[in-house]
N, C-alpha and C positions, 0 to 999 in steps of 0.2 A: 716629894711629889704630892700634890693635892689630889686627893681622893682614899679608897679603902685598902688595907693591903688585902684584901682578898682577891681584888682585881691587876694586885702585881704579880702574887702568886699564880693567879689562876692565866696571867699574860705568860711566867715565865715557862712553866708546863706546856700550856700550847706550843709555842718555840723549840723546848723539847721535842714534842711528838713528833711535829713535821718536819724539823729535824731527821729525824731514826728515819722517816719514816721517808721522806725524799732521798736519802742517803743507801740506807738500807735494800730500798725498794729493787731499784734497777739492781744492787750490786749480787743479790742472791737471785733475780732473774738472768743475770748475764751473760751464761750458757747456753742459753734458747731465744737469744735474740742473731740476729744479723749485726755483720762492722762492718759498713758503715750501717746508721738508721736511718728509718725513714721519718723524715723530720716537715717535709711539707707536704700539702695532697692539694693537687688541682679541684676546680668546681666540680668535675665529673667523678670527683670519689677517688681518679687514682694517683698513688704517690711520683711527685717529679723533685723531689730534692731530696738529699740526705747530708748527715753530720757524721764522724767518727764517733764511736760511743762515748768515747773518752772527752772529745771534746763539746758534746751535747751534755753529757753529766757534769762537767764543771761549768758549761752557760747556765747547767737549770741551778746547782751550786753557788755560784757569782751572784745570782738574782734574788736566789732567798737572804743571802747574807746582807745585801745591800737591804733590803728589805726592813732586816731586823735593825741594821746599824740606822738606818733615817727614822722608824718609830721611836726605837728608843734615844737617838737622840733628841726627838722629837719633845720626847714627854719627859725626861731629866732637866732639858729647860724649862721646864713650869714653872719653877716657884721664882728663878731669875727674869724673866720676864712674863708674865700671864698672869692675871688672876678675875677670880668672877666669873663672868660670863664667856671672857676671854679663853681661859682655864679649860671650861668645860666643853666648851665649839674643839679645843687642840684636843683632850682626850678622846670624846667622839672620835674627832675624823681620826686619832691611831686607830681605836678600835677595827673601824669600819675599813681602813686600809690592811690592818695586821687580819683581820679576818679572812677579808674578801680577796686579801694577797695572797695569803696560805692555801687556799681552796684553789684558788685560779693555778697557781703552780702544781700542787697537789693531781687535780683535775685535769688536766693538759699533760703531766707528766702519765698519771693513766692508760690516757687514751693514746698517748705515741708507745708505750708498753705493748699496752691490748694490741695494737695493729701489726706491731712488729714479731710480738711472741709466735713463736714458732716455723718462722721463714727462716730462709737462707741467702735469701737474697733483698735487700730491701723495695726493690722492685714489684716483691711479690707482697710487701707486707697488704690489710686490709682497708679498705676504706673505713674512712671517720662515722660516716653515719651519723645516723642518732647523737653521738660522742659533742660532735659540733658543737649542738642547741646545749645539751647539759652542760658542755665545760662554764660557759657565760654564766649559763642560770644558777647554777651551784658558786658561783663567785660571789653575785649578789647579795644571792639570799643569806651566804656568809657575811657578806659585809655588811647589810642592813641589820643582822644578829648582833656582829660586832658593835653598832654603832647605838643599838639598843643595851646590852649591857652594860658598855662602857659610860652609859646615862647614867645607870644604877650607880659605880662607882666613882664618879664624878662628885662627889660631895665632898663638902669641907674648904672647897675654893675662900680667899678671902674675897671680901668684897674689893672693886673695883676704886683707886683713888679718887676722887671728885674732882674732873676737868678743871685744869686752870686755865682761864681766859689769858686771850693771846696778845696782851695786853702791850702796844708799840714800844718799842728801847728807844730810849732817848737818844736823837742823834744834834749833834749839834750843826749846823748850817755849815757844807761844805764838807763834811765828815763822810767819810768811807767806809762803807761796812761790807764783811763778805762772810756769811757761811757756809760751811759744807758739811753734810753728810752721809752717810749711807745706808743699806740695809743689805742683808744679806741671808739667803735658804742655802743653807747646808747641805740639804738635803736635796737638792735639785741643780746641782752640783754635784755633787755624787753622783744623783741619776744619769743625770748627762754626761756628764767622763764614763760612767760603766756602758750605758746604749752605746758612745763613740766606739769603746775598746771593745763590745761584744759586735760591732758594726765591725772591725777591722779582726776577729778571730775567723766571722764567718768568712769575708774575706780569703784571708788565709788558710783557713781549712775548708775552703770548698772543694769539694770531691769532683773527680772528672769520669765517674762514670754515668751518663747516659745526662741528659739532659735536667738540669737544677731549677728551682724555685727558688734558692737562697738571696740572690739578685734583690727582689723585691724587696725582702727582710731588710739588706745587710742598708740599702736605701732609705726604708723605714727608719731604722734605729737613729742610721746618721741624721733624717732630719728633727726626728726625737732627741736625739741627744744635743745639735743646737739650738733646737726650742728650750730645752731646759737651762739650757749653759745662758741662753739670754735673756731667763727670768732668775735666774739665780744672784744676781745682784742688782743694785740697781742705786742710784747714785744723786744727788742735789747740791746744784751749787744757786746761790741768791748773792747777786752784785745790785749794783745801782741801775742796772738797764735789764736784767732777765733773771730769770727762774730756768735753770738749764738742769732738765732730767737726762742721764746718761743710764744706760742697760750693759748688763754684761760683766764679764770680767776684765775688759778693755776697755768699758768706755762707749762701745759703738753698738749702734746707732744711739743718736742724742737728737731732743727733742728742748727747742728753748721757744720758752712762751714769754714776751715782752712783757715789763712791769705795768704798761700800759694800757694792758690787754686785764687787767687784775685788777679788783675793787676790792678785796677783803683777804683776809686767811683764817683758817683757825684749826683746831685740830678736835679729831676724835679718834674712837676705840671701835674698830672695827677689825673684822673675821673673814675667813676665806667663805664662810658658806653664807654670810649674808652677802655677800656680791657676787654669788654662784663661783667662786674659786681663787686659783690662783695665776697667777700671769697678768695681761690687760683684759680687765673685763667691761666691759659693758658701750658706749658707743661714741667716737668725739663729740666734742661737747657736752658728755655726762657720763663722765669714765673712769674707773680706780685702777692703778697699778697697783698689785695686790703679791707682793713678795712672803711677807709673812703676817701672822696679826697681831694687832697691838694697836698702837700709836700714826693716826695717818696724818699727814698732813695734805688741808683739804684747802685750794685755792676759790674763789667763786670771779668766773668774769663778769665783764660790766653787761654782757649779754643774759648772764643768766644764767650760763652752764656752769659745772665744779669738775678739777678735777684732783685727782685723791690719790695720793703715793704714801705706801706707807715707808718710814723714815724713821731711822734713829734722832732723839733731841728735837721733834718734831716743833715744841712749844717754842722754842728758838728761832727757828726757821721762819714760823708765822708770826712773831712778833717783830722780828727784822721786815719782812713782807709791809705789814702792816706799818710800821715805819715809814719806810720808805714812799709806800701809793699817797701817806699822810703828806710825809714831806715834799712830794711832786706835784701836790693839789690836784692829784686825778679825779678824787673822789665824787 
């Protein structure tokens, strides 16, 4: 890993505490709460859903784990793919997740505590209140903390290789050429399988006394967890006639921009935070598919627009590109 160990140590302790401390918390309050809890509260402050306790502590459970498993997957690939600038954008944003993720759990896990402590029915538990505004704001301010530290430790990256130009493969007149490759976030794949199956727990532990909020949630998750599922891969193929982007772990939907539509390729080194994230960001005709960072492969049409997918063996891809518009005489 590029950077200090004091910001490995000082990551792995954090993961302890809220650990103990999300674990611990409900299990030596357990007494003085209500079964089920009250787990969601209308605009008007009072509660209309609840979870069994058992099955609320292993959601909150599920979601930290998942949490620690995509940072830390996250930042063990450093040194195999990332470095430089590259490097230092992926430690940030763990930071700033592992921080602002801890608090947010932490915080929410609180204030469904507070409300519920000392009823018997979760009907009666208290309104959110106040609780609301804090849970967000203390997430933040965590994760801005996070992502300030994590600068601090950030040192020691190597420098970044020196782009190689994308320079045409020789094809010979009548010669067929095809590439493929792909990219893939782990880690949004994860997210999205755990949102599906925490979408189908509530589902199934929905409780039938008195009227539920869980609906909305179990809704949310699901379409969270296909959102992620269909930025979690994402796929290129380059023949004689198109440039065919495929999403997903299927394949589907596919996006094929004609060779004719393309005046150039080439590639560069870019980050989820310089194109404001991850997924498709920004607008047709000047738009990045943005799966992980590294390596993008960036088309330009004859109009003027580019668009940007990042891609394993990218310099390959754009030098078949280039190839090819050559040998078509679009240029």
């Amino acid at each position: 890993m590029s950077g200090r160990p004091w910001l490995a140590r000082l990551s792995a302790g954090w993961a302890v505490l809220v650990t103990v401390v999300l674990v611990a918390g409900p299990l030596v309050l357990r007494g003085r709460l209500p079964d089920p809890l009250a787990t969601h509260w209308e605009v008007s402050g009072a509660p209309d859903g609840s979870m069994s306790f058992w099955a609320w502590f292993a959601m909150e459970a599920a979601l930290w784990a998942l949490l620690v498993a995509c940072v830390a997957r996250g930042v063990l690939r450093l040194g195999a793919e990332a470095r430089g600038a590259a490097a230092a954008t992926r430690v940030r944003a763990a930071g700033g997740l592992f921080a602002g993720g801890a608090v947010f759990l932490l915080a929410q896990q609180w204030a469904t505590l507070a409300a519920n402590l000392g009823t018997l029915d979760w009907r009666d538990a208290a309104p959110l209140g106040w609780r609301v505004v804090l849970v967000p704001a203390a997430a933040i301010a965590a994760g801005v903390l996070g992502v300030l530290i994590a600068s601090a430790g950030a040192g020691g990256a190597e420098p970044e290789p020196a782009a190689r130009p994308a320079v045409p493969l020789p094809l010979r007149s009548g010669q067929r050429a095809v590439w493929v490759s792909s990219a893939r976030n782990a880690g949004a794949a994860i997210g999205g399988v755990a949102a599906l199956a925490a979408a189908l727990l509530l589902a199934l532990t929905r409780t039938t006394l008195g009227p539920s909020g869980l609906e909305s949630t179990a809704i949310g998750l699901t379409i969270a967890g296909l959102a992620m599922l269909g930025v979690s891969t994402v796929g290129v193929r380059v023949g004689d006639e198109a440039m065919v982007i495929s999403f997903g772990p299927f394949g589907r939907p596919r996006r094929t921009v004609p060779l004719g539509r393309i005046e150039s390729a080439r590639v560069e080194v870019k980050g989820p935070f310089e194109v404001g994230g991850w997924g498709f960001r920004g607008l047709p005709g000047m738009a990045t598919i943005m799966i992980r960072g590294g390596e993008c492969l960036i088309v330009r049409y004859h109009s003027g627009g580019e668009l940007a997918v990042t891609v394993d063996d990218a310099h390959r891809g754009a030098a078949l590109i280039n190839a090819l518009v050559a040998r078509s005489g679009v240029r």
